[in-house]
C-alpha positions in Angstrom: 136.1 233.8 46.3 132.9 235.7 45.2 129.7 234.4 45.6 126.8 236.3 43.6 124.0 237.1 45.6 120.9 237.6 43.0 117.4 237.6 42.9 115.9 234.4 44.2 115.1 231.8 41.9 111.8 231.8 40.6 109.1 230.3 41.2 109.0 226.8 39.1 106.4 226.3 37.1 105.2 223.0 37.6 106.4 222.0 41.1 102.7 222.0 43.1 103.1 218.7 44.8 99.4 218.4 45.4 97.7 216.9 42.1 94.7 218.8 40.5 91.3 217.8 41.0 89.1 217.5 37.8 85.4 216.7 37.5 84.3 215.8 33.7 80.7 215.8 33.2 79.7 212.9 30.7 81.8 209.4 30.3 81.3 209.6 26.8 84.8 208.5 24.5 85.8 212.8 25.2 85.3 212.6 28.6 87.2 209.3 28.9 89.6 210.0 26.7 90.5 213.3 29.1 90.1 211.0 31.8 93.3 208.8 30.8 95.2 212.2 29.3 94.7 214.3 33.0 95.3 210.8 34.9 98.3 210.0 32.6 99.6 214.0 34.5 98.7 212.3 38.2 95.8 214.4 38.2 93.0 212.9 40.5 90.0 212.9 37.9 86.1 212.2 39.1 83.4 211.4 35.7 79.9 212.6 36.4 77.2 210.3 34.3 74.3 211.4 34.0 72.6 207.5 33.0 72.3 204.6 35.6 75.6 202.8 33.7 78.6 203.6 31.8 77.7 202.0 28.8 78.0 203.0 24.9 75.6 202.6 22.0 75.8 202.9 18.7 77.8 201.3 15.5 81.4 201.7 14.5 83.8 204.5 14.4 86.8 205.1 12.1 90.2 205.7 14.3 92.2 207.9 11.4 95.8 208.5 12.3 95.5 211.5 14.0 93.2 210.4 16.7 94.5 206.6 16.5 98.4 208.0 17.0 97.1 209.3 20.4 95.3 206.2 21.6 98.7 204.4 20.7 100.6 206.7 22.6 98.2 205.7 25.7 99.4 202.1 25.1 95.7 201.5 23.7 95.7 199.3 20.5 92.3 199.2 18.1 93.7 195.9 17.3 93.4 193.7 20.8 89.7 194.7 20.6 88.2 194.4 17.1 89.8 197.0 15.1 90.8 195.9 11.3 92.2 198.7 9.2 90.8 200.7 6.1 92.9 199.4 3.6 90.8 199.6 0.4 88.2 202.0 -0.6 85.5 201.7 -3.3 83.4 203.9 -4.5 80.2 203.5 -6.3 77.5 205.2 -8.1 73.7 204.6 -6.7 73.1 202.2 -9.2 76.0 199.9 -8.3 78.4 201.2 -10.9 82.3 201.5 -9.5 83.9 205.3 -9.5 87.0 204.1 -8.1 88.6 201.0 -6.5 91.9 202.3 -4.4 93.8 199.8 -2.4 94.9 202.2 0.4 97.7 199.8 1.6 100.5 201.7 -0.2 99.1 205.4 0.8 98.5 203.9 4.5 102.4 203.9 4.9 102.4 207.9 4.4 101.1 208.2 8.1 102.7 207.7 11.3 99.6 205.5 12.6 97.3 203.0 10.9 94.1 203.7 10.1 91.9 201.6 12.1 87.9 200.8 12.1 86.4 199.9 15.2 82.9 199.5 17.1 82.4 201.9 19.2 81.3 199.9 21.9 84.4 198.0 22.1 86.5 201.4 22.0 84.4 202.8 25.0 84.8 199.6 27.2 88.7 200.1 26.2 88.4 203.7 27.5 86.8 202.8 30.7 88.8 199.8 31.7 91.9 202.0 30.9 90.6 205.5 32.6 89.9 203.3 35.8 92.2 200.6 36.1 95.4 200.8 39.1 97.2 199.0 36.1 97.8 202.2 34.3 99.8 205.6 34.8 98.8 207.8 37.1 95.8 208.2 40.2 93.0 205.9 38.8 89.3 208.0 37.8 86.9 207.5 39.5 83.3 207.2 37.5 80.0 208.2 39.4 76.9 207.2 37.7 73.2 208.8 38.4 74.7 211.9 38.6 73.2 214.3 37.0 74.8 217.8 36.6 72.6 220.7 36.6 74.7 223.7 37.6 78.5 224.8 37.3 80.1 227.5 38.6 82.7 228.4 36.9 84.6 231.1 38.5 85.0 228.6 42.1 85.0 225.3 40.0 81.8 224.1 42.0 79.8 221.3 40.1 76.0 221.1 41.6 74.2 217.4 40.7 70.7 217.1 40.5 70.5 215.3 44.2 72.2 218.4 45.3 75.5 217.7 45.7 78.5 219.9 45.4 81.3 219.0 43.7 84.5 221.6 44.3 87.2 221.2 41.4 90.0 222.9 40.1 88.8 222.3 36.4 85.6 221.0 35.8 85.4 219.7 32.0 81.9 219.5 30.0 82.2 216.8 28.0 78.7 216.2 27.8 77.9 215.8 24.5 75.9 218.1 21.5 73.0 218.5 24.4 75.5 219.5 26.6 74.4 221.2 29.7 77.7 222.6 30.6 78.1 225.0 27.6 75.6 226.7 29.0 77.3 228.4 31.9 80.3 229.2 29.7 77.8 231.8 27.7 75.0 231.6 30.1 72.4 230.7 27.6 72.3 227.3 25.0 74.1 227.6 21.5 71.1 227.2 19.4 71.1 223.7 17.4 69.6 223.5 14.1 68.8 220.6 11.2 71.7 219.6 9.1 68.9 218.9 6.6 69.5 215.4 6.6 68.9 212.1 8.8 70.8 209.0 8.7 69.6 205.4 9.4 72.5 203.1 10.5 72.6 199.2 12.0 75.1 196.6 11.8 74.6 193.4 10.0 76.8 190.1 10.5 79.6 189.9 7.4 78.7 186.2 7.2 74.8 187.3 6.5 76.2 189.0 3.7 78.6 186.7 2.4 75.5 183.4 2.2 74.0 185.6 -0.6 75.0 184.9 -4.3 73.7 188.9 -4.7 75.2 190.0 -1.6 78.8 188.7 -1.2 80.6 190.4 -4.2 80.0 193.4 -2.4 81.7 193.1 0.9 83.8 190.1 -0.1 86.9 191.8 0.6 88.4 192.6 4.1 89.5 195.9 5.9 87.4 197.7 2.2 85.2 200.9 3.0 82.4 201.1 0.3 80.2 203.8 -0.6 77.5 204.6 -2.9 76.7 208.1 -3.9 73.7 209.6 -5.4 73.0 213.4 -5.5 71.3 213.8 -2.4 72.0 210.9 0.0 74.8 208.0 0.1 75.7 205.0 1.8 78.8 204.2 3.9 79.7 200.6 4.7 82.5 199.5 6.4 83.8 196.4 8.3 84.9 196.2 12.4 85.2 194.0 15.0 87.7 192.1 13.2 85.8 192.2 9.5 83.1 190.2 10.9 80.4 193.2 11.3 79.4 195.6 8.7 78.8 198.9 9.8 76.0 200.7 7.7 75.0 204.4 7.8 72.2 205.8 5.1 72.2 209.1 4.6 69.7 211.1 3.2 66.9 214.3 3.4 65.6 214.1 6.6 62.4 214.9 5.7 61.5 211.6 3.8 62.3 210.1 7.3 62.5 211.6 10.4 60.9 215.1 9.8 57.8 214.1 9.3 54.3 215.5 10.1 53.9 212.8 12.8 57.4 213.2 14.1 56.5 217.0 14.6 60.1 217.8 13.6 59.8 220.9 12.2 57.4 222.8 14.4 60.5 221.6 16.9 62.6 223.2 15.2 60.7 226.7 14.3 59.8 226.7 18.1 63.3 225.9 19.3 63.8 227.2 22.6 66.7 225.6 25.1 64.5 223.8 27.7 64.3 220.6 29.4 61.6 219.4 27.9 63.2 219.7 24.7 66.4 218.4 25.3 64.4 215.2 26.0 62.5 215.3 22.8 65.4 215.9 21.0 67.1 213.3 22.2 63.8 210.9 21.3 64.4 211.9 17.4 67.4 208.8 17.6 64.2 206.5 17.0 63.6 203.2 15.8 63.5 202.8 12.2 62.0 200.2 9.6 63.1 198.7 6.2 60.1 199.4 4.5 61.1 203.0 5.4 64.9 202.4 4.4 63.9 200.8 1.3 61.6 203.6 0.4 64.2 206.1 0.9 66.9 204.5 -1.2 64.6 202.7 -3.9 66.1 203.6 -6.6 69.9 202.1 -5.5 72.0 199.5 -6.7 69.5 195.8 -6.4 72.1 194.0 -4.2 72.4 196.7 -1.3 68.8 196.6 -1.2 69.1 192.9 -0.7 71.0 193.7 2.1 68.6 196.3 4.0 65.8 193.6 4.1 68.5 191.4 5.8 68.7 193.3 8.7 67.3 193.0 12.1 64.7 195.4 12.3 65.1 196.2 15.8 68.2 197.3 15.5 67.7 199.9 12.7 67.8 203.5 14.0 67.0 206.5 12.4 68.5 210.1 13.7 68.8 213.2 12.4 72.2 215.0 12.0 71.7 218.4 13.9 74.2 220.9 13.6 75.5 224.2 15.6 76.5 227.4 15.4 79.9 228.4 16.7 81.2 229.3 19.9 82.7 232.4 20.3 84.6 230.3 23.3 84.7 227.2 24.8 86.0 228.3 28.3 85.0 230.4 31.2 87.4 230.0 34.2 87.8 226.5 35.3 85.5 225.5 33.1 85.9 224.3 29.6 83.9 222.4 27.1 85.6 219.6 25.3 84.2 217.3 22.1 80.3 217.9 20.8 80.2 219.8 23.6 81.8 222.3 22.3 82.3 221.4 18.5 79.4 218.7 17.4 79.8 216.8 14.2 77.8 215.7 11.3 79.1 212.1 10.6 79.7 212.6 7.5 83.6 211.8 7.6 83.5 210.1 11.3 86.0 212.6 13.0 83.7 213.7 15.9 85.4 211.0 18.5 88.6 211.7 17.1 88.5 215.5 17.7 87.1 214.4 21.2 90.1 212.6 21.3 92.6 215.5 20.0 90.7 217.8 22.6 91.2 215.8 25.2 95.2 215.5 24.1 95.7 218.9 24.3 94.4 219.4 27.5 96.1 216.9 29.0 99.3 218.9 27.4 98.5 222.3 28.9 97.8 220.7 32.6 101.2 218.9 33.4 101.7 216.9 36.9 102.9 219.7 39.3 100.3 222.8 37.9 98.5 225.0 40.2 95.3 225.2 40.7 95.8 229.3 40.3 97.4 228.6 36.8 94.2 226.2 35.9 92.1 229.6 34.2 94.9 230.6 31.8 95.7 227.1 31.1 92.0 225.9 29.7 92.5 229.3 27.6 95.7 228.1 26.2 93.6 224.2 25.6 91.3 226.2 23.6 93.8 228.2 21.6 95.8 225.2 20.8 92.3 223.1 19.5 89.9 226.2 18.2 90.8 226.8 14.7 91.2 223.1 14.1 88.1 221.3 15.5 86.0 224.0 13.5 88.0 223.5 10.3 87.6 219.7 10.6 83.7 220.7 11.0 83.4 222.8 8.2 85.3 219.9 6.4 82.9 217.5 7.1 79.7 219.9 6.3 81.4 220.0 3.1 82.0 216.5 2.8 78.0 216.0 3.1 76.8 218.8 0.5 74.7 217.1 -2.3 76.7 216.0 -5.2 76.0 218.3 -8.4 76.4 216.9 -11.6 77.5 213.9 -10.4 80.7 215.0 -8.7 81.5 216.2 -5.1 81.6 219.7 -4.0 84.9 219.3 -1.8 88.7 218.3 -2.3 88.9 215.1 0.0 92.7 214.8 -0.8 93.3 218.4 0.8 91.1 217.4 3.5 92.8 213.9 4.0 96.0 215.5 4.4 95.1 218.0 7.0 93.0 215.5 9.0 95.4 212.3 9.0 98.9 214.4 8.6 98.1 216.2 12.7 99.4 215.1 15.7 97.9 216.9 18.6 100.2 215.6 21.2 103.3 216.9 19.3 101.1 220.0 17.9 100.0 220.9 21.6 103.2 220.7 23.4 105.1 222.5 20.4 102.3 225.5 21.3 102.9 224.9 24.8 106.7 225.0 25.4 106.4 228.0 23.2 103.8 229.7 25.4 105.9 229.1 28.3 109.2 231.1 26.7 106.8 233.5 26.7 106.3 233.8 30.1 109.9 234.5 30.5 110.4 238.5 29.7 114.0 237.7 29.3 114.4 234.3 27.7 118.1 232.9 27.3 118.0 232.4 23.9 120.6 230.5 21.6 121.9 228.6 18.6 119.7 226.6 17.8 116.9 227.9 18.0 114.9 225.2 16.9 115.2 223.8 20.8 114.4 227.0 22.5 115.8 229.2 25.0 119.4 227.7 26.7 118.9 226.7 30.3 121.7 229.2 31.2 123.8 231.3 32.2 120.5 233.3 34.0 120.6 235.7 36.1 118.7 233.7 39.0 121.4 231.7 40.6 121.6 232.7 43.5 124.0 229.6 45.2 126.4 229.9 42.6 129.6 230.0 43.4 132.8 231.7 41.7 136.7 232.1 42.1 138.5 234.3 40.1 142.6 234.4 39.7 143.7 237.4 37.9 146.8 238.6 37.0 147.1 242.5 35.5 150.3 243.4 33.5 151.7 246.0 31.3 152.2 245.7 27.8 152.6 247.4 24.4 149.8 249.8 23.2 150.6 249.6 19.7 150.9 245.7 19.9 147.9 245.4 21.6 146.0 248.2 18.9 146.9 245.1 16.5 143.9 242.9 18.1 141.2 245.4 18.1 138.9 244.3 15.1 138.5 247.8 13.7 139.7 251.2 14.2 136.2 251.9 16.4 138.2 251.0 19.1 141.4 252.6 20.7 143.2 253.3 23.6 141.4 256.0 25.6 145.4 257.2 26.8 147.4 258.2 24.2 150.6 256.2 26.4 152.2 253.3 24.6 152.7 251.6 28.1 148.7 250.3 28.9 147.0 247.6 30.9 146.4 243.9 30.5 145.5 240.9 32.3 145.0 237.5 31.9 141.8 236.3 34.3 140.4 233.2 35.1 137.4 232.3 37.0 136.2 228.6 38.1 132.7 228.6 38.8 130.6 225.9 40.7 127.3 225.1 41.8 126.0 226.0 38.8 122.2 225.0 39.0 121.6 224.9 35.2 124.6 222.5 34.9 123.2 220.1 38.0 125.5 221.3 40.7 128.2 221.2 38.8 130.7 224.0 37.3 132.5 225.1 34.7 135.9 227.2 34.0 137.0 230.4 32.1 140.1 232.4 31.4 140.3 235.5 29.2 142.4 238.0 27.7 141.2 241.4 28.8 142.9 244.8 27.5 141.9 247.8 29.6 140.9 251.2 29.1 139.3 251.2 26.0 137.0 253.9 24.3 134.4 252.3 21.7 133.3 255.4 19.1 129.6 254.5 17.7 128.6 255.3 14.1 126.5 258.3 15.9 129.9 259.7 17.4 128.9 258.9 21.0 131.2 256.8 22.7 131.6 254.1 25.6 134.9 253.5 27.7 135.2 250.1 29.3 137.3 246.4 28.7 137.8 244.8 25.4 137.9 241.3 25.7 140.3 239.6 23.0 139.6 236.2 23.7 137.9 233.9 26.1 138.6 230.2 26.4 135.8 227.8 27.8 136.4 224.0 28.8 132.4 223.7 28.9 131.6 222.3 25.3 128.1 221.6 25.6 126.3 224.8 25.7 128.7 227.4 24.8 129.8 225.8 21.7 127.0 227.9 20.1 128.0 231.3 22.0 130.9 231.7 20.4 128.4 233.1 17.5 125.8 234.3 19.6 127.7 236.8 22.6 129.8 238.3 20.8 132.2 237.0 23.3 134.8 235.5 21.1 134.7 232.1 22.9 136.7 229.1 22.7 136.7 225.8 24.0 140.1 224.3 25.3 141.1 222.5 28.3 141.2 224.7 31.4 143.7 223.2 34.6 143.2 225.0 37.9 145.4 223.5 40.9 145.2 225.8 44.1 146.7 225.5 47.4 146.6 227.8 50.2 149.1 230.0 48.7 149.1 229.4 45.7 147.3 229.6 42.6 148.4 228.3 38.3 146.2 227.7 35.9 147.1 226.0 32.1 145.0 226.2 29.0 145.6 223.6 26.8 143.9 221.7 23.5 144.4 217.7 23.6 147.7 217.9 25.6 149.6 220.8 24.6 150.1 223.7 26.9 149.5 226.8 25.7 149.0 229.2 28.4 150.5 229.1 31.7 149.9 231.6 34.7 150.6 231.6 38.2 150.7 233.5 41.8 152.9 232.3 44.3 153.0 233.4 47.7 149.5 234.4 48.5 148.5 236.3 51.5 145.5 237.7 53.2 144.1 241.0 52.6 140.6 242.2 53.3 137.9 241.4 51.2 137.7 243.6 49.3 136.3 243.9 45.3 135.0 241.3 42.8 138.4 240.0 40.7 136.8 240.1 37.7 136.6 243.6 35.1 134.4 245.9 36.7 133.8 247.9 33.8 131.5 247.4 30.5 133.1 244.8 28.4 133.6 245.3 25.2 133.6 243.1 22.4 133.3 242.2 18.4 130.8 239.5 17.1 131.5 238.3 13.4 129.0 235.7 12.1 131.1 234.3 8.9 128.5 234.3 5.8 127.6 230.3 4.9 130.0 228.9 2.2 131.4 232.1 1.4 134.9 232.7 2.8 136.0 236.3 3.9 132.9 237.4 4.1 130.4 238.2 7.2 126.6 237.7 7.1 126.8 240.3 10.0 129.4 242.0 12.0 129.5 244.5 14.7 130.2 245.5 18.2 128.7 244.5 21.4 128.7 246.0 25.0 127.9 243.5 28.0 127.0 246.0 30.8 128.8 244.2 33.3 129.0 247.1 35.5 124.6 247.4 35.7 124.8 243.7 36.3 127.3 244.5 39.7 125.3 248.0 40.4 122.2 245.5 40.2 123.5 242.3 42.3 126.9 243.4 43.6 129.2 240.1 44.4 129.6 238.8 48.0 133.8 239.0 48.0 134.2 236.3 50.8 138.0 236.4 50.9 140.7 237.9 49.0 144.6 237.2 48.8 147.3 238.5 46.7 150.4 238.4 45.5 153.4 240.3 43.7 154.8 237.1 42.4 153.4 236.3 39.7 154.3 234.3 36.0 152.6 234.4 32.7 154.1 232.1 30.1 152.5 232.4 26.3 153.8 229.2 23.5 152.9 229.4 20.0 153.6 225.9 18.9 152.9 225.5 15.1 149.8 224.4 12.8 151.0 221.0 13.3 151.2 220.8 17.0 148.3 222.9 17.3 146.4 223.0 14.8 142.9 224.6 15.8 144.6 227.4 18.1 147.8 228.3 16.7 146.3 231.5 15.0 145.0 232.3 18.9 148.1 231.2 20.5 150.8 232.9 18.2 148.7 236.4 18.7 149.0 235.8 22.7 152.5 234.5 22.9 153.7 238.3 20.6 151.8 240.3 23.3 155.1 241.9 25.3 154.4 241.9 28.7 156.8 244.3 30.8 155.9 243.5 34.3 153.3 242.6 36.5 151.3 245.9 37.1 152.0 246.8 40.9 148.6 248.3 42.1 147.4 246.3 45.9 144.3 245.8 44.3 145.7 243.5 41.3 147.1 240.0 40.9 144.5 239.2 43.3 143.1 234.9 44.4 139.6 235.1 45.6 139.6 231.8 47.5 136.3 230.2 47.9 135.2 229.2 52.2 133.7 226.1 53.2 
């Protein structure tokens, strides 16, 4: 028996038993959202909030499939808590009169996911109840409220909160919003924020207000419709959740017919922006109240009957805020930390995909942290998060810049169906672990790879099985050089000795405890001609084995190698019976014996040399050219330096016996009785054999011990 003594195995990746700790700062949808994607990993995650209560403001928020497909793959449906799709779409000029009228139900079956609208209150109490509850996969987050973060440090993954407290993580994750505190110690100053030019006013006004109103109703008759009205400079999006029975309305427009203002002081804000405190809280004081004297005023000259509806609304729910913007980051990671959502990436509203890249952030790092990472990996792993989201969330912002440029002559300055069709047609979950599976091939210097390639490397054979076990059964004979010439695939290759009386053998080897193949094993037995000199196109030359033939009864993953090693494989059906002295093996295809050999009368010898060729082995890979008999997209030879894989990791020869008794028997059959090998078996069953070859160190059984 030999038993190959290699390298150790290495390390697994993902095999730390201990799960990661992850502080999110903010409980915002992002840092939810990464709550239920780390949890989902058996992560143990902690939410710092900076308010007194996890609670969410605001209006509603379109789900598009990109970001609703991952929030159906947490088991959370839009549905069960208010959501009604986007199935129609109108669109309208200022004055009331209709660009287009689409009923989306048809397109809406393009997309994996539906297209949902939701409130966003509803979504967050979702996100909570599902970050936090046992019910769900994983260690259940935990949120802390009051807690206020004011310091992280991002090479020891130490969060400081304003009472003092030190939080120690192995990923801390900002998620704190566009006045994010966080992003500051990725960089070490404050991205500078800047006017978008425009403010929006939104509220939310019952369906059945609407509806009471001769003027009114035609408007927002219709379920699950999104309606907007365009002039050049500002526009109005309506759109229905909580089961169609709230309207959702958001007026944009200049901001400085509302919000920048003398009185507001907006602008001397912004020309003295500096990254304090102080402003942090005045900026967040521009989301003000609002009034319909001031709506009406901005949007005097629109369409009668949505004016109608601004004086319906409850005044003290109409807000006004200005859309801010930001430059870039050149990085959204330091360490183990990483920013996620407007923390890193903030978003005009202008086509309502800032919760929804949130959400694909938070997908993606959930990807690149699987259960079983360690904490060591945790710096290159947020790098790898902000590969996988960077170019995306920032084309998705520059998409919806673009989407709120002022109209000129009457038409929009942006391609929405292009932009539809890179927004809705993403899945980060699928995008991030195809990046991430690919990443880690590349960690391996020496991947195994084979057809197909579409599903990566093959788990094996590697050179890292250290347990495995083999026993080889050989059998050396002589032969007919000139026969034997006839199977070498050009005249590259010849006899090294000019004697027409050479070497052969017929060799099998049964290997087990294969870790690849679970424990299990697998069985081989080839035709191997000896002596052989291979003459390059350069003239140089290499002596070693050419193997003819190699039959495989392991169909599953060698199928493809037959191609790929250039180790003309074939599967059959391999029989090995041993006894204690005794050894036959048959090869066979669905019944019919086609090869027989045997050694009777084993005995003992020292151990002594591994049975199989010791040499380079030599071989011929022809990859047949697709629907074009006799031809070859590719063919030439190949050398597998067997001999620097023994100098390397020489074989463990536990025992060895022999014998000078020994039997080959070769049958051709015909095409009928075999069809698939007779070509194979004829060649083998013409090969003279003149007697078993009489060196000690042939026709050797390596027997395997206990």
């Amino acid at each position: 028996m030999t038993i190959n003594k290699t390298l150790p195995e290495k390390h697994l990746v993902h095999d730390n038993p201990r799960p990661l700790k992850v502080a999110i700062v903010g409980a915002g949808i992002g840092g939810l959202c990464a709550a239920i994607a780390l949890r989902r990993q058996g992560h143990q995650v902690e939410l710092y909030e900076q308010s007194k209560s996890v609670t969410e403001t605001g209006a509603a928020i379109h789900l598009a499939p990109n970001s609703n497909g991952i929030l159906r793959r947490w088991g959370i449906l839009a549905e069960t808590f208010g959501g009604n799709n986007a199935d129609g779409f109108v669109e309208r000029m200022s004055t009331g009169e209709i660009i287009k009228d689409v009923d989306l139900t048809s397109l809406n079956k393009m997309w994996q996911h539906p297209w949902q609208l939701v409130h966003r209150v509803a979504l967050h109490n979702k996100l909570k109840e599902t970050a936090t509850s046992k019910a769900e996969p994983g260690i259940p987050a935990v949120i802390r409220t009051a807690s206020k973060a004011v310091h992280v440090d991002a090479e020891a993954g130490i969060l400081t909160l304003e009472d003092g407290t030190s939080v120690v993580a192995d990923a801390v994750i900002g998620a704190d919003g566009v006045y994010s505190r966080t992003r500051n110690f990725v960089h070490g100053k404050q991205a500078r924020l800047f006017s978008s030019g425009k403010a929006a006013f939104r509220f939310l006004l019952q369906k059945k207000t609407a509806l009471e109103d001769p003027l009114t109703a035609p408007l927002l008759e219709k379920d699950n419709v999104l309606s907007m009205w365009h002039a050049e400079d500002r526009r109005v999006v309506v759109y229905p959740c909580n089961h169609n029975e709230t309207l959702n309305f958001v007026f944009i427009h200049p901001d400085s017919e509302s919000h920048a203002t003398q009185s507001d002081g907006a602008l001397s804000l912004l020309s003295e922006y500096m990254a304090t405190e102080s402003l942090l809280i005045r900026l967040k004081a521009w989301n003000k109240q609002g009034s319909i004297d001031q709506v009406l005023k901005v949007f005097r000259d629109f369409d009668p009957a949505l004016k109608k509806l601004i004086s319906k609304v409850d005044e003290s729910e109409l807000k006004v805020w200005q859309l801010l913007d930001m430059e870039q980051l050149p990085s959204w990671t330091r360490m183990r930390l990483a920013l996620l959502g407007d923390a890193a990436h903030p978003f005009t509203p202008h086509q309502g995909q800032g919760a929804g890249q949130a959400m694909e952030d938070a997908a993606a790092l959930g990807t690149v942290l699987p259960k079983g990472t360690y904490p060591a990996d945790v710096p290159e792993r947020l790098q790898l998060y902000e590969r996988i989201r960077y170019k995306r969330a920032h084309m998705i912002q520059e998409y919806s810049r673009q989407a709120g440029r002022d109209w000129i002559n009457g038409k929009p300055q942006i391609d929405m169906m292009a932009y539809t069709a890179y927004n809705f047609g993403h899945d980060e979950i699928d995008h991030a672990s195809n990046v991430f599976k690919r990443w880690l091939w590349s960690k391996n210097p020496n991947p195994n790879w084979g057809m197909p390639v579409s599903f990566g490397p093959a788990p094996g054979p590697q050179p890292s099985y250290s347990k495995r076990t083999s026993v080889t059964a050989s059998v050396e004979f002589k032969s007919s050089r000139t026969y034997l010439e006839t199977l070498f695939p050009t005249d590259s290759f010849k006899f090294k000795s000019p004697a027409t009386v050479c070497i052969a053998s017929i060799s099998a080897t049964t290997y087990g405890n294969v870790s690849w193949l679970g424990g299990g094993g697998y069985k081989q037995c080839g035709l191997y001609i000896h002596g052989i000199e291979y003459t390059r196109k350069d003239g140089s030359s290499i002596t070693g084995t050419y193997l003819a033939v190699l039959f495989e009864d392991l169909a599953d993953s060698f199928v493809s190698s037959r191609d790929e090693f250039g180790m003309s494989k074939l599967y059959c059906e391999l029989d090995a019976v041993h006894k204690p002295d005794s050894y036959r093996l048959t090869a066979s295809w669905r019944g019919t014996k086609f090869l027989d050999f045997s050694l009777e009368n084993l005995r003992a010898e020292d151990p002594g040399k591994d049975g199989n060729p010791s040499g380079d082995i030599l071989t011929y890979r022809y990859i047949p050219a697709v629907d074009e008999l006799s031809k070859a997209d590719s063919e030439y030879a190949c050398v597998v330096p067997r001999a620097e894989e023994l100098k390397a990791v020489p074989p463990e020869v536990i025992s060895t016996k022999s014998s000078t008794d020994a039997t080959i028997t070769l049958n051709a059959w015909d095409w009928k009785t075999l069809p698939t090998l007779h070509r194979i078996a004829s060649g083998l069953a013409e090969i003279p054999i003149y007697g078993i070859y009489s060196d000690p160190i042939s026709d050797r059984w390596h027997q395997p011990s206990s």
